[in-house]
C-alpha positions as MATLAB code, in Angstrom:
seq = 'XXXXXXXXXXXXXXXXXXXXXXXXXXXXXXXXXXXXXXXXXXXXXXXXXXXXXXXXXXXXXXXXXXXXXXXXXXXXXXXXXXXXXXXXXXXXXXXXXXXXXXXXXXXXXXXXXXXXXXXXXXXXXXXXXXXXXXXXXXXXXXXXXXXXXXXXXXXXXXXXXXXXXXXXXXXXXXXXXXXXXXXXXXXXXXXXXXXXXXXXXXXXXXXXXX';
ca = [
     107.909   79.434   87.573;
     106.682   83.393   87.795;
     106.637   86.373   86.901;
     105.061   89.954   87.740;
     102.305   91.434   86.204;
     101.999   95.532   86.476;
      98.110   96.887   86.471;
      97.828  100.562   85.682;
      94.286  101.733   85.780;
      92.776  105.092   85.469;
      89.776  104.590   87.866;
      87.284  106.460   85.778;
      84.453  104.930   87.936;
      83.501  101.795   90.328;
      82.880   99.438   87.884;
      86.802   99.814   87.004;
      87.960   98.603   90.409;
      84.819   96.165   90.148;
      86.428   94.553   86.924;
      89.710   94.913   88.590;
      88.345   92.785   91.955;
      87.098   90.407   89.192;
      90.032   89.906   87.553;
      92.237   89.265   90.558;
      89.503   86.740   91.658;
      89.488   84.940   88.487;
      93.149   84.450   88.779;
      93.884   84.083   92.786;
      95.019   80.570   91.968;
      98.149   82.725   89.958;
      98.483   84.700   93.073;
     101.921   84.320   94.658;
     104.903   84.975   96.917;
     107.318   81.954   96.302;
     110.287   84.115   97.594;
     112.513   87.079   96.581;
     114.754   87.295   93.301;
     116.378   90.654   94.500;
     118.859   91.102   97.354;
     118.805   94.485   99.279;
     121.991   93.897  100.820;
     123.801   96.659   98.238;
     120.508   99.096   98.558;
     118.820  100.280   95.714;
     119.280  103.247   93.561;
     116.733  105.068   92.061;
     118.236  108.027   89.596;
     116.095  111.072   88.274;
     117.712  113.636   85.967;
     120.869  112.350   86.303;
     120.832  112.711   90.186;
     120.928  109.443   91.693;
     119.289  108.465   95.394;
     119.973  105.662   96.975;
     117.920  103.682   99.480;
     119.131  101.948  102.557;
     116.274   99.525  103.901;
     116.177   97.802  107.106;
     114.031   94.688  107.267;
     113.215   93.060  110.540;
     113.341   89.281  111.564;
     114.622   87.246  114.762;
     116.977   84.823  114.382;
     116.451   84.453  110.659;
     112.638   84.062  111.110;
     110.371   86.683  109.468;
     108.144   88.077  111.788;
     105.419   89.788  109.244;
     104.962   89.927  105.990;
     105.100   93.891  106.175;
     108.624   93.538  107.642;
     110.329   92.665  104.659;
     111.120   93.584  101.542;
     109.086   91.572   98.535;
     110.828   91.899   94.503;
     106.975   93.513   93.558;
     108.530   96.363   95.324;
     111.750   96.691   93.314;
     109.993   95.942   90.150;
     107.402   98.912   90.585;
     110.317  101.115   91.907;
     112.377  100.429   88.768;
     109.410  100.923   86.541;
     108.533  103.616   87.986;
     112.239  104.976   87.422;
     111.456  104.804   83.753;
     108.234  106.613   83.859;
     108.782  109.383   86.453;
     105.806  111.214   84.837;
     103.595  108.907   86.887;
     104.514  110.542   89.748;
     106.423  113.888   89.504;
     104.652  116.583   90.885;
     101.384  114.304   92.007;
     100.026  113.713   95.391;
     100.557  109.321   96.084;
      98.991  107.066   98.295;
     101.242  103.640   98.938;
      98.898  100.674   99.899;
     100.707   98.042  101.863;
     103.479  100.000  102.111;
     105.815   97.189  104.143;
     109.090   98.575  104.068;
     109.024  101.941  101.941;
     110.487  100.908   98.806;
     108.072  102.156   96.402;
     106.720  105.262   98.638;
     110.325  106.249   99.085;
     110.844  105.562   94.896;
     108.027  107.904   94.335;
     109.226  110.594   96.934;
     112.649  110.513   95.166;
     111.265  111.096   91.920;
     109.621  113.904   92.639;
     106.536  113.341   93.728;
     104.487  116.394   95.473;
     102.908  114.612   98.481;
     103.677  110.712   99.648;
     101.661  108.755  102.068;
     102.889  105.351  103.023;
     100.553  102.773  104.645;
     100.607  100.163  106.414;
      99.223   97.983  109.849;
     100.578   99.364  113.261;
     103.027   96.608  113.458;
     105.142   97.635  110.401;
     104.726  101.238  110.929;
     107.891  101.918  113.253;
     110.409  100.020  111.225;
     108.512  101.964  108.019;
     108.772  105.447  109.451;
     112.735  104.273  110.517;
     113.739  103.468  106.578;
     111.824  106.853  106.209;
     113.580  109.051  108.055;
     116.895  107.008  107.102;
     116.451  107.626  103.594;
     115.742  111.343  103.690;
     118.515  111.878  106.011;
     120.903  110.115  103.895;
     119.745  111.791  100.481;
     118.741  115.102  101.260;
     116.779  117.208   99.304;
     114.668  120.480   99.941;
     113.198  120.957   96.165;
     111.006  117.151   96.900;
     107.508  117.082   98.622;
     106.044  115.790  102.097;
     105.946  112.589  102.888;
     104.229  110.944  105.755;
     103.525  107.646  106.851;
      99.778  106.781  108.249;
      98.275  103.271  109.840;
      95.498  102.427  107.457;
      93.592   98.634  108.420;
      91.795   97.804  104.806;
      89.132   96.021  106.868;
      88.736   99.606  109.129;
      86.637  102.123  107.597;
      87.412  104.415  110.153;
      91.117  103.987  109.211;
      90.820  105.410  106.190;
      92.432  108.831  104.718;
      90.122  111.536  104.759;
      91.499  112.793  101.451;
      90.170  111.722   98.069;
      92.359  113.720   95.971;
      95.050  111.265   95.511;
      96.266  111.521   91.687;
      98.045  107.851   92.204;
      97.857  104.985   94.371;
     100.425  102.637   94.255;
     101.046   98.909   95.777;
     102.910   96.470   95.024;
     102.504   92.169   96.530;
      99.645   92.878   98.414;
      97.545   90.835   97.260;
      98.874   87.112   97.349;
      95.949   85.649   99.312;
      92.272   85.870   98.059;
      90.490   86.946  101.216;
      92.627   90.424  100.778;
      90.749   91.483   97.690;
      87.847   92.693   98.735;
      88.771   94.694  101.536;
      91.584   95.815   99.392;
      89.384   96.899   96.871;
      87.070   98.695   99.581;
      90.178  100.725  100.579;
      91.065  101.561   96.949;
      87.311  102.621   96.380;
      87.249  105.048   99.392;
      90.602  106.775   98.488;
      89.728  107.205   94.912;
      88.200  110.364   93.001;
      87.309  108.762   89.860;
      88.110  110.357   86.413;
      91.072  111.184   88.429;
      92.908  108.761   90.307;
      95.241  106.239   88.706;
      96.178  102.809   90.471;
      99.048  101.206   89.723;
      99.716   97.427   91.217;
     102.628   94.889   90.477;
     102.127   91.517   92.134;
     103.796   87.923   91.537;
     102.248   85.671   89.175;
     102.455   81.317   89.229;
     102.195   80.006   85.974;
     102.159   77.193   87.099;
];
């Protein structure tokens, strides 16, 4: 049995995301992907001021096998999308930066609900099926009162690959972290994209209790 768990921290300074790593270390054993609850098959809606979007996404997998974790579509996704349906103050009018972006549930969420500025991350091999759900979705729900959004290759264990901007108001992610060894350089990405005092991070990952 499981559950999600939804971490939203205002990253007033280092030692935040250092009690964060902590925390996340102390319970890697709770760490988990055991499969999805949700089925895309219908979409999802996501509905702000009584106007509701709703997203078509396109996973990718050959003859029934995935072929990357980034390729698919995992429930922390839905869950923070949903949440965030109920608390579109999060987001409206704020410049977001989406961490493990996979698919482009949660980026597109936040676009949708009014967000000024999305960026949506990911490695190079999810980035063409991510920009396709991208330019899918804004095709399909067009809007020209919404902000920019973008999608960018960043490599947690790249320094080099990492936005030049640190005036992201919210970073976002949701099941990326289901193996230990993804903390730290994880938490090295979150570190270098922060502006503490500023920046709030907001993470939903899968739980095992047992």
């Amino acid at each position: 049995e499981g559950g999600y768990r939804l971490m939203e921290l205002l990253l007033l300074s280092s030692s935040v995301i250092r009690l964060s790593v902590r925390f996340l270390h102390e319970n890697s054993d709770k760490l988990a992907i055991k499969g999805r609850a949700f089925s895309l098959d219908q979409g999802l809606n996501i509905s702000l001021d009584k106007v509701i979007y709703h997203l078509s996404i396109k996973e990718v997998s050959e003859g029934g096998a995935m072929k990357g974790t980034g390729l698919v579509s995992w429930d922390g996704a839905i869950v923070l999308a949903k949440y965030l349906e109920s608390r579109p103050d999060l987001v409206k009018g704020k410049r977001v930066l989406e961490l493990g972006s996979g698919t482009g549930i949660v980026g597109l969420a936040t676009h949708f609900l009014g967000a000024s500025s999305v960026v949506l991350s990911d490695l190079t091999y999810a980035l063409q099926n991510l920009e396709d759900n991208v330019q899918h979705n804004l095709q399909k729900n067009r809007r020209t009162d919404i902000g920019d959004i973008s999608v960018q290759m960043i490599d947690w264990s790249d320094q080099s690959t990492y936005p030049t901007s640190h005036s992201w108001d919210v970073i976002v992610g949701s099941d990326i972290v289901w193996l230990e060894d993804l903390v730290p350089p994880l938490v090295r990405t979150i570190s270098a994209c922060a502006e503490f005092g500023r920046t709030v991070l907001l993470i939903a990952h899968q739980v095992s209790y047992l």
